[in-house]
C-alpha positions as CSV (number, residue, x, y, z in Angstrom):
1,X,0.0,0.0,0.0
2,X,1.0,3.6,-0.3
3,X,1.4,5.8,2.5
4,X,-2.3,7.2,2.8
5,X,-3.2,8.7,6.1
6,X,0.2,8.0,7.5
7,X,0.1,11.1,10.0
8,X,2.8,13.4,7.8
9,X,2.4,17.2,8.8
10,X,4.3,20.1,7.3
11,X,4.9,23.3,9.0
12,X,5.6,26.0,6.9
13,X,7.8,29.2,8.4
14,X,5.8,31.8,9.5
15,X,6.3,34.4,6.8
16,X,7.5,38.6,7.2
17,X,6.7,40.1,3.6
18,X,6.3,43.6,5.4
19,X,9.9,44.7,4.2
20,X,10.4,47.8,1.7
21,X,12.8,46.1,-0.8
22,X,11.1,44.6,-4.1
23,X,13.9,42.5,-5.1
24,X,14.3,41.3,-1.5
25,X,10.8,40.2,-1.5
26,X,10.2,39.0,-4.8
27,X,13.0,36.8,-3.8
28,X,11.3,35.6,-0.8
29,X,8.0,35.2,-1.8
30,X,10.0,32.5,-5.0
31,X,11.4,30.8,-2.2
32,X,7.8,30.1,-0.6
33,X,6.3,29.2,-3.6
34,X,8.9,26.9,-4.1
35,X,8.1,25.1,-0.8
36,X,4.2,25.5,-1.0
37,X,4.6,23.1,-3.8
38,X,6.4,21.0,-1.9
39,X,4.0,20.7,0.3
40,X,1.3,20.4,-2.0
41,X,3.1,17.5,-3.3
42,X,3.8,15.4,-0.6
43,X,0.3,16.0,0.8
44,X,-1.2,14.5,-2.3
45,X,1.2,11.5,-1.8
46,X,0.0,11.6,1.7
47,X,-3.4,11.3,0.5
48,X,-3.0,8.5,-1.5
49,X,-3.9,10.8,-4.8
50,X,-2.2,9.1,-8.2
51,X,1.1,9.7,-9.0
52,X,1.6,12.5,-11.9
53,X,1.7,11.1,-15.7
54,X,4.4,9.1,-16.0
55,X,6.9,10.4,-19.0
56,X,5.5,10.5,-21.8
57,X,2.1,9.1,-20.7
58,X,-1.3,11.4,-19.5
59,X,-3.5,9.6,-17.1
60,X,-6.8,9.9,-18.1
61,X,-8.3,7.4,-15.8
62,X,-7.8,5.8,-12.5
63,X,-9.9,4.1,-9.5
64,X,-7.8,4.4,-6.3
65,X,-10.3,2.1,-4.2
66,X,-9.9,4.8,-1.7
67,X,-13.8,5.7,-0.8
68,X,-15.9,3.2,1.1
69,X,-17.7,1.3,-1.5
70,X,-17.9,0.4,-5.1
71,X,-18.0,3.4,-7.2
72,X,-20.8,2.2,-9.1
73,X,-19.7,5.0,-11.8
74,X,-16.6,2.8,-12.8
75,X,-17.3,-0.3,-12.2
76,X,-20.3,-3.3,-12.6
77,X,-21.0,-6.1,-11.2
78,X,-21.6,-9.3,-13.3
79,X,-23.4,-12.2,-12.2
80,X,-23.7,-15.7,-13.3
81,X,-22.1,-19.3,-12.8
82,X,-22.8,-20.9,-16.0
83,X,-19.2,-22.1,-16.4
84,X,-18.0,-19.2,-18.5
85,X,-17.0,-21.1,-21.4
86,X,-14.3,-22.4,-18.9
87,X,-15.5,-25.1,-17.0
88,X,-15.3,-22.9,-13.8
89,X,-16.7,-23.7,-10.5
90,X,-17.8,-20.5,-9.1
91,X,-21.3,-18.1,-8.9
92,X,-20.0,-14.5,-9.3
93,X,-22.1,-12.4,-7.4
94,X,-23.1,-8.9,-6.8
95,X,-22.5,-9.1,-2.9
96,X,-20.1,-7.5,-0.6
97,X,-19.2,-10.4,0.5
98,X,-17.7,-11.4,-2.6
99,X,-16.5,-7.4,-3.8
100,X,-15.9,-4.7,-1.6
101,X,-13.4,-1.7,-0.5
102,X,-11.4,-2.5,2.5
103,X,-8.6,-0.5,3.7
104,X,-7.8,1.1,0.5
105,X,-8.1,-1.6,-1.4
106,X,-10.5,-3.6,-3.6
107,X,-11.3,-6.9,-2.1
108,X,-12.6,-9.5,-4.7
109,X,-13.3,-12.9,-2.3
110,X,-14.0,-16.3,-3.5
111,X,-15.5,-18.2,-0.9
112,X,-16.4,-21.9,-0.7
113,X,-20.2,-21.9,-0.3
114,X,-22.9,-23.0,-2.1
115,X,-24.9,-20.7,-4.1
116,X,-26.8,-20.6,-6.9
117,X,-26.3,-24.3,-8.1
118,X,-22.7,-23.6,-7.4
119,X,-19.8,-24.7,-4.4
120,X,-18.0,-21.6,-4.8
121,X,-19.0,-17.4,-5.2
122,X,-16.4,-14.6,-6.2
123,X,-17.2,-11.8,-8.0
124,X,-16.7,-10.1,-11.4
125,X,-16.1,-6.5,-12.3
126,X,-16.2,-5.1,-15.6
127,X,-15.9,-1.5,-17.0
128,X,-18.3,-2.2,-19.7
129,X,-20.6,0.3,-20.9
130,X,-19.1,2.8,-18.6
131,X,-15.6,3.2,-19.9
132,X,-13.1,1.9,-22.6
133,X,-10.2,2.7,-24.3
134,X,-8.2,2.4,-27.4
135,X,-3.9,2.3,-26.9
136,X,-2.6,3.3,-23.9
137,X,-1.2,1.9,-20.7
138,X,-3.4,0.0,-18.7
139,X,-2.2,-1.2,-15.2
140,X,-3.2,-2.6,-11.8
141,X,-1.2,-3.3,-8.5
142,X,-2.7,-6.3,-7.4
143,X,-1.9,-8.9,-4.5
144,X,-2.9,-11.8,-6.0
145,X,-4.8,-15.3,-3.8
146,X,-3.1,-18.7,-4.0
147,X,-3.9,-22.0,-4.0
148,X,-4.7,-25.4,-6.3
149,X,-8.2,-24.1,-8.5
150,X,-7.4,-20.1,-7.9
151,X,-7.3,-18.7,-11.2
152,X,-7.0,-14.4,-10.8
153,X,-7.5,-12.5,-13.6
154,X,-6.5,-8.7,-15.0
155,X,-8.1,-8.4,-18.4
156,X,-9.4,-6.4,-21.3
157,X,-11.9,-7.6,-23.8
158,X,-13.3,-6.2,-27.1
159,X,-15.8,-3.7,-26.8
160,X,-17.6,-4.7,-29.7
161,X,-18.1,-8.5,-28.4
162,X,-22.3,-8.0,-27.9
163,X,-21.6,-7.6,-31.7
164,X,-19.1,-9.8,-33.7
165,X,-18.8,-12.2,-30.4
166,X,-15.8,-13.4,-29.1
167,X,-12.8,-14.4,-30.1
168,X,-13.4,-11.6,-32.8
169,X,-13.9,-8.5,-30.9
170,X,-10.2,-9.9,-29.7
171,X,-9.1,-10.4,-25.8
172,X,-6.2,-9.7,-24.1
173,X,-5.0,-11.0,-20.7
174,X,-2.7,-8.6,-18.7
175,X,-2.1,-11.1,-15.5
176,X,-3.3,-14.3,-15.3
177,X,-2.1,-16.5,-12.7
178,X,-3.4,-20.1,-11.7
179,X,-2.9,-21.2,-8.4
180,X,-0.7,-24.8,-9.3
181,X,2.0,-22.1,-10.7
182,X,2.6,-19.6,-7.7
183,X,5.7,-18.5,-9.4
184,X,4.5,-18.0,-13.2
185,X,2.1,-15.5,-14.2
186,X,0.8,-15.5,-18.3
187,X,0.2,-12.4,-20.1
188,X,-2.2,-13.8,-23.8
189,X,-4.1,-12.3,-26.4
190,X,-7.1,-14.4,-28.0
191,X,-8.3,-13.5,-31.3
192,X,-9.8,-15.0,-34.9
193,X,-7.5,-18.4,-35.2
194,X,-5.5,-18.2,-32.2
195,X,-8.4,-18.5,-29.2
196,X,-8.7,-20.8,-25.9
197,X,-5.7,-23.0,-25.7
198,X,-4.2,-21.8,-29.1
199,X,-3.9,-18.0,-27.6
200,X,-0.5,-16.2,-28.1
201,X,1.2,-16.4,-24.9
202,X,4.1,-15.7,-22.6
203,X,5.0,-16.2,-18.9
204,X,7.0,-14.3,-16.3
205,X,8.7,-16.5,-13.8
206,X,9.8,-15.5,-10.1
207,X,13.3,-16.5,-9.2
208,X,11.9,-17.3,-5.6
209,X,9.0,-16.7,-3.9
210,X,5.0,-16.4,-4.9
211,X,3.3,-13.8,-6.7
212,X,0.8,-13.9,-3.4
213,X,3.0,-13.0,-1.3
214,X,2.9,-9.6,-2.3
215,X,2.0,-6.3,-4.3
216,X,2.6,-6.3,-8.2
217,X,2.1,-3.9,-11.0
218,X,0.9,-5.5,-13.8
219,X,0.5,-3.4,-17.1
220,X,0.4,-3.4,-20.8
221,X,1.7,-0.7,-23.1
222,X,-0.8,-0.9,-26.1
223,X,-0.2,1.0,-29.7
224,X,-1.7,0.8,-33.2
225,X,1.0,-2.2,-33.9
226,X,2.6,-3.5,-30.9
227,X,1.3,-4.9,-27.5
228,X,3.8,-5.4,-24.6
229,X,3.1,-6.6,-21.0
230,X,5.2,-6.0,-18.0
231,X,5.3,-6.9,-13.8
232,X,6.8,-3.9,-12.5
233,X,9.8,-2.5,-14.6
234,X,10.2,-5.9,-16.1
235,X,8.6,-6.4,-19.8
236,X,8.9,-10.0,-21.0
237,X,6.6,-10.3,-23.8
238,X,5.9,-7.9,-26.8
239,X,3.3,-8.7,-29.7
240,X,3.0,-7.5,-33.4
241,X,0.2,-8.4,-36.2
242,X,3.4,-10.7,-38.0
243,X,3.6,-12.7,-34.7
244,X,-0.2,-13.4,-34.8
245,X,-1.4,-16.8,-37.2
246,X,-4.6,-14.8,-37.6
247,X,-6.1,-11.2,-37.4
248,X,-5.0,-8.3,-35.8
249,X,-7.7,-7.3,-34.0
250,X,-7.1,-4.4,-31.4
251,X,-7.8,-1.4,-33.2
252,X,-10.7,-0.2,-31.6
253,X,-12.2,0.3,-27.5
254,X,-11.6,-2.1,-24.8
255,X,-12.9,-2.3,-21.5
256,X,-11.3,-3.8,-18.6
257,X,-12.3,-7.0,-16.1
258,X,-11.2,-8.2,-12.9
259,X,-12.1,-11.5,-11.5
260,X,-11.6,-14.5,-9.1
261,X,-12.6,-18.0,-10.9
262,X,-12.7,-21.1,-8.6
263,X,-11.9,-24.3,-10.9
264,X,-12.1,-24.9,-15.1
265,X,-10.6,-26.5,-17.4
266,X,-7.3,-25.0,-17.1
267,X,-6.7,-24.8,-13.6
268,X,-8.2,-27.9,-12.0
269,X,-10.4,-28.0,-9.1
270,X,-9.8,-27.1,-5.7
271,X,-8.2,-30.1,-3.8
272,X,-8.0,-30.5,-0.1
273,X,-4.8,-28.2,0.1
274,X,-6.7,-25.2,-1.1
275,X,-7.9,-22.7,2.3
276,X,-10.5,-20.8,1.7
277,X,-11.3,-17.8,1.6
278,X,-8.5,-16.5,-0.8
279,X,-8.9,-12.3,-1.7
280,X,-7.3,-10.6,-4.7
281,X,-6.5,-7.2,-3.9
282,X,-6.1,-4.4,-5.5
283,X,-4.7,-1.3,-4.5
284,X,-5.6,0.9,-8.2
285,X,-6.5,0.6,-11.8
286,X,-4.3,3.3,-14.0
287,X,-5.0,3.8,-17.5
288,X,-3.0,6.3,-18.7
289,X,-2.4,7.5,-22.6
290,X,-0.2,9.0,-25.1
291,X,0.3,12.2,-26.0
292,X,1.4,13.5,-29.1
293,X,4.9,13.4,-29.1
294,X,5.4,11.8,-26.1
295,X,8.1,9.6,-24.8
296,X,9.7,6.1,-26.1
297,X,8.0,3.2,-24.5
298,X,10.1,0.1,-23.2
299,X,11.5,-2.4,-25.0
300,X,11.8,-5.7,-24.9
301,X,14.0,-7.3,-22.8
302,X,14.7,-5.0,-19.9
303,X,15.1,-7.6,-17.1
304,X,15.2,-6.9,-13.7
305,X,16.9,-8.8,-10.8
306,X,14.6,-11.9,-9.7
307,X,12.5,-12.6,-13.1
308,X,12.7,-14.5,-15.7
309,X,10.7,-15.4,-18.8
310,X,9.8,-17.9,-21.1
């Protein structure tokens, strides 16, 4: 977590702009201004505000999960447990139980209960039909859950898909993570001819530890002709139409989705190792864009200490 509400204060000087000499003053007054910023600065850090645009990128939208519920302006609720096309175990639900704000972050809980047919709830939230985007930078800092049948999700999907239907409208997974692989998260992108099992993939690989155990940023940097994914300052996959064996599909708006599924096809069930309940949290959702003119993006290949990929 950032440092919101972590007690910071700032005194500023007590101030004497009574003297007679302009230049003297002038002076001063620079000075104060200087360290009014300052101020203004670290207070918003305080705060838990965003960060400014990175270099070369202009955020243009952000949830911060810092009020006490759902902003319902941002952010709905889908329901079902039909399986998903997936085999998945779980009923998502529209309860708080299963998606709320909790100490700056959002909560998404699957539990093991039945309801609605199904052994398992979580929850789903989507930006559809409230906001989408085109290029950009997307990213979330998200503490992922663990264990066997876990399968956490940080995606994007086509928002044309009520339309031309999936895998046309075109999909693409920022973090995936299922819980037999606590080391290895998958970054994909599903379209016409390369869908499901046949989706374009890479994977990130800790050296040691699990992605549970703590806080990462997982992003994509997204233009007309190039899709790269990164976990923190690492980027370990990029994607071009001429790596694709069908169409290049992301031209046009995509909307974002956050999820918990219990169980599918891919991976497994829970077994009798798997504690329940498991949280995905997530401390904000940054998309940011790029101005005309502005700054190189990463490139491939800039590895930091304790990754690898595949």
């Amino acid at each position: 977590m950032r440092g919101r509400n972590s007690g910071v204060e700032c005194q500023l000087p007590k101030l004497d702009v009574t003297g007679s000499n302009p230049v003297a003053r002038s002076a001063f007054l620079g000075k104060y201004a200087v360290l009014f910023a300052l101020f203004v600065a670290v207070s918003s850090l305080v705060a838990g505000t965003p960060a400014p645009s990175l270099p070369g990128w202009q955020l243009v939208w952000h949830d911060e999960f810092d009020n006490t519920a759902l902003d319902g302006g941002k952010w709905v609720r889908q329901t079902g447990g039909g399986g998903w096309g997936n085999g998945e175990l779980e009923f998502y639900t529209d309860r708080a139980e299963n998606a709320r704000i909790e100490g700056g972050n959002l909560i998404i809980e699957a539990r093991r209960e039945k309801f609605g047919n199904r052994e398992y709830t979580s929850a789903r939230l989507k930006t559809q039909g409230l906001s989408a985007w085109r290029y950009g930078r997307t990213e979330a800092r998200i503490q992922i859950p663990r264990g066997q049948g876990l399968w956490p999700a940080f995606w994007m999907l086509g928002g044309n898909c009520e339309n031309v239907g999936w895998p046309a409208c075109g999909e693409i997974d920022i973090m995936e993570n299922i819980g037999r692989e606590p080391r290895r998260v998958h970054g994909t992108v599903h379209g016409p001819g390369y869908s499901g099992a046949q989706g374009v993939t890479s994977t990130l690989e800790l050296r040691t530890g699990a992605f549970a155990d703590s806080f990462h940023v997982y992003g994509i940097e997204w233009e007309a002709d190039a899709i790269r994914w990164y976990v923190d300052d690492t980027v370990y996959k990029t994607v071009t139409p001429q790596d694709l064996p069908g169409r290049w599909v992301y031209d046009h708006p995509f909307f974002i989705i956050l999820n918990v599924a219990v169980g599918g096809y891919w991976p497994g069930a829970p077994d009798s190792t798997t504690v329940f309940p498991q949280t995905m949290r997530v401390d904000y959702v940054r998309v940011y864009e790029k101005p005309h003119g502005g700054g190189p993006s990463r490139l491939q290949g800039e590895r930091q200490p304790g990754y690898g990929w595949r």
